[in-house]
C-alpha positions as CSV (number, residue, x, y, z in Angstrom):
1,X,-1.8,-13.3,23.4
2,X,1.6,-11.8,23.5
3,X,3.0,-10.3,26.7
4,X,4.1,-7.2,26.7
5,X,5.3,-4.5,29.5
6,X,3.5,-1.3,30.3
7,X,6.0,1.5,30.5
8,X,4.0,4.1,31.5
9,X,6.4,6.7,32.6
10,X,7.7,6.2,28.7
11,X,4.3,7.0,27.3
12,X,3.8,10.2,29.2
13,X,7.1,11.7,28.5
14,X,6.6,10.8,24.8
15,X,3.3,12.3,24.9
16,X,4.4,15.0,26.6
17,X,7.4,15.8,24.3
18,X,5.0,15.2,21.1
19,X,2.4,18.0,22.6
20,X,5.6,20.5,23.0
21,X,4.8,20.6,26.9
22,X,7.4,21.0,29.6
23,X,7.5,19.1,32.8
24,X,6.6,22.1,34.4
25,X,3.5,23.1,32.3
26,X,2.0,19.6,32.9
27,X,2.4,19.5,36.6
28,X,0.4,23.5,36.1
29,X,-2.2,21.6,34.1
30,X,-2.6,18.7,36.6
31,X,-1.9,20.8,39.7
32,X,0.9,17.8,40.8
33,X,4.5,19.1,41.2
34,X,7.1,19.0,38.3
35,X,9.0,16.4,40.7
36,X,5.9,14.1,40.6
37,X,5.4,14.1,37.0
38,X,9.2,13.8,36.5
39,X,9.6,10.8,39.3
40,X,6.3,9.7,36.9
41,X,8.4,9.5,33.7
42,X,11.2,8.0,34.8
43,X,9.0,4.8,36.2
44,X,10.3,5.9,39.7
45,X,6.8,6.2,40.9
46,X,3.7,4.4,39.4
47,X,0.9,6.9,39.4
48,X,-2.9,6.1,41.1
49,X,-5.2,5.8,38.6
50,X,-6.8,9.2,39.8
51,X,-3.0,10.8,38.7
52,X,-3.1,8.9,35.8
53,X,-6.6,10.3,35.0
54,X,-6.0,13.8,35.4
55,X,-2.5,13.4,33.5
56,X,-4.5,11.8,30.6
57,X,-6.7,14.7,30.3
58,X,-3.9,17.6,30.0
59,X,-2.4,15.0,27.2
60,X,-5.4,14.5,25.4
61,X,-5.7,10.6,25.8
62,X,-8.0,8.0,27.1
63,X,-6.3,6.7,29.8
64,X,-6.7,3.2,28.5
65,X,-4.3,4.5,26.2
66,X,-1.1,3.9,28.6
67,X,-2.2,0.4,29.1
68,X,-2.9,-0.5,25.4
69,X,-0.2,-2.4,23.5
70,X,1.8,-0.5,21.4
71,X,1.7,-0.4,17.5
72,X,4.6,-0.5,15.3
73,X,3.7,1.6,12.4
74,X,7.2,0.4,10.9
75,X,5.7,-2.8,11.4
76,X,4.7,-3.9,7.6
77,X,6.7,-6.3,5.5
78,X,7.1,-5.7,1.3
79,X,7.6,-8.3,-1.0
80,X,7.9,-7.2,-4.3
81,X,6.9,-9.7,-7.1
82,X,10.5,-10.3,-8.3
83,X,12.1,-10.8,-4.6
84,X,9.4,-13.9,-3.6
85,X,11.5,-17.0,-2.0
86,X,10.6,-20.3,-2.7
87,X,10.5,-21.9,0.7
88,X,10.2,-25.6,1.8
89,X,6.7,-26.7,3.2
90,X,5.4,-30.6,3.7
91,X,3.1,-30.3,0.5
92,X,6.8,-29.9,-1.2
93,X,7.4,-33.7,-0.9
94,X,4.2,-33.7,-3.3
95,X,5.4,-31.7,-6.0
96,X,4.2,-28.7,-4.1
97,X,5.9,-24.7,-5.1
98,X,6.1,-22.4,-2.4
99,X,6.4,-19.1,-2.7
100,X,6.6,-16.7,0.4
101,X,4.2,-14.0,0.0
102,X,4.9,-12.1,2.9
103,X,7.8,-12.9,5.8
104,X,6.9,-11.6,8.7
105,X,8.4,-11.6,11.5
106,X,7.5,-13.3,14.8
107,X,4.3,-14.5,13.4
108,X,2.8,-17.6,14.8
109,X,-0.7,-17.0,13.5
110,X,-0.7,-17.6,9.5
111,X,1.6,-18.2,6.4
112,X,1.0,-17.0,3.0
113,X,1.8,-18.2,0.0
114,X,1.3,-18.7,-4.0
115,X,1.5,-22.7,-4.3
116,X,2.1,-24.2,-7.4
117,X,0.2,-27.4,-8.1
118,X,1.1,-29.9,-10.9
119,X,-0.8,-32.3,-12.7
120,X,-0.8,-35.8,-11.2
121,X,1.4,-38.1,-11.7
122,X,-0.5,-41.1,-10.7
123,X,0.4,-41.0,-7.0
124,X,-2.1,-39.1,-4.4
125,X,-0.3,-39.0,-1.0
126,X,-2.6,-37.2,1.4
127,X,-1.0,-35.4,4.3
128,X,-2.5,-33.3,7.0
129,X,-0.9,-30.6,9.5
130,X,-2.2,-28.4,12.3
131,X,-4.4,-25.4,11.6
132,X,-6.8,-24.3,9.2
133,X,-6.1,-23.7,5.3
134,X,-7.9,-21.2,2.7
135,X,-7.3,-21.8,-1.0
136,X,-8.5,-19.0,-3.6
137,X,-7.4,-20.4,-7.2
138,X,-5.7,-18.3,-9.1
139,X,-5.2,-19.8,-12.6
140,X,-6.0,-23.2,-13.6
141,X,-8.3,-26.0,-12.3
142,X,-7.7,-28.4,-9.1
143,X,-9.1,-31.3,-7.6
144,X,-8.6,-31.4,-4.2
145,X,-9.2,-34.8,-2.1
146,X,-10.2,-34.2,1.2
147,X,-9.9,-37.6,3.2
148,X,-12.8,-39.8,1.0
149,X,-14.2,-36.5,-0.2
150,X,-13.1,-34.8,-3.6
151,X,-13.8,-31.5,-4.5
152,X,-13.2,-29.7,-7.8
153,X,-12.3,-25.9,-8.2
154,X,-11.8,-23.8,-11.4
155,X,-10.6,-20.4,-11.4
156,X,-12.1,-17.8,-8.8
157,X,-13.1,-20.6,-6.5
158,X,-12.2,-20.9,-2.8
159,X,-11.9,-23.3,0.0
160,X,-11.4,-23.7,3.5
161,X,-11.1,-26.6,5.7
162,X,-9.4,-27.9,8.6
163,X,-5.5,-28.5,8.1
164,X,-6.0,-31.8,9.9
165,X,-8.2,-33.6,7.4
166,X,-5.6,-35.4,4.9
167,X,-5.8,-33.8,1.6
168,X,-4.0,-33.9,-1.0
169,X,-4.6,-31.3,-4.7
170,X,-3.6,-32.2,-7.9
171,X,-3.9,-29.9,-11.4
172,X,-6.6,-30.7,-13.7
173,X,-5.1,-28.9,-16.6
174,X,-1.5,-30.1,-18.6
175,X,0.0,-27.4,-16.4
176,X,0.4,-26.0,-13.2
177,X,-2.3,-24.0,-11.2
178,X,-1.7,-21.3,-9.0
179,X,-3.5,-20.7,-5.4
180,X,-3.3,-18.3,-3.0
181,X,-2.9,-20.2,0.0
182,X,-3.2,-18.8,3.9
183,X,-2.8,-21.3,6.4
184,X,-4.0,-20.0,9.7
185,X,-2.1,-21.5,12.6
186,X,-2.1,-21.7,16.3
187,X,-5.9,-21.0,17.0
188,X,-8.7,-23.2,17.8
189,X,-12.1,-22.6,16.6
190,X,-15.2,-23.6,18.4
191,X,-18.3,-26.0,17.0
């Protein structure tokens, strides 16, 4: 879990400001003086939750709302079709393509890509990593060895599996095939 600060002060006076209220017509509404819901604002007093309570009423919010992290709605990242990066990955030592579906910032939980797989060329390396992967197959057909295991997928097929099992996936067809990879990072899951 991220940290994160709790500004309270900052959430009032922006609440405040979006409800076109002055300081004075909250401290009416609340029965607390301007000076207290002022000294609130500017984080020179931290209210008791009772204050906070009453203050969360006149503003129209729960009060787990001033202790709830805030979202970013600016927070969304475009990657139009033509502006995708190639980027380098471990599977790239194994013929692997890489293209960066979505860059987003700050993100240690998952990667997304559009892989490109070739055909084999005789040599199956099989490499692991940390995390978990899912595989949806685009176009094409795939074998994918997973440690002593092999599994084959044809178009509209999925997988998932644990990042830390080698594997290894090679194209079935004279071509490459496209998947839709996410590889989920950072997170345990339990048995």
């Amino acid at each position: 879990m991220n940290n994160f600060e709790i500004n309270i002060g900052e959430r009032v006076k922006k609440l405040r400001n979006e409800r076109e209220l002055t300081l004075q017509d909250v401290a009416n509404m609340t029965g607390f003086s301007k000076a207290l819901i002022s000294q609130i604002e500017n984080n020179v007093v931290t209210p008791p939750i009772n204050t906070l309570a009453k203050i969360a009423k006149v503003l129209n919010v729960k009060m787990t709302y001033f202790f709830e992290e805030e979202i970013n709605y600016k927070d969304y990242y475009l990657v139009p079709s033509d502006k995708r990066k190639f980027v380098f990955r471990e599977g790239a030592k194994h013929g692997y393509l890489y293209e960066e579906l979505a860059s987003i910032k700050n993100n240690d939980l998952f990667e997304t890509f559009i892989v490109s797989i070739k055909p084999s060329s005789g040599e199956k390396k099989l490499f692991s990593h940390e995390g978990y992967e899912f595989m949806f197959l685009l176009s094409g057909n795939i074998r994918m060895y997973l440690n002593n295991n092999t599994v084959e997928l044809k178009e509209g097929d999925s997988i998932a599996f644990n990042s830390k099992i080698p594997h290894y996936a090679e194209s079935l067809i004279n071509d490459d095939s496209k998947v839709l990879s996410v590889r989920v990072k950072n997170i345990q899951f339990k048995s």
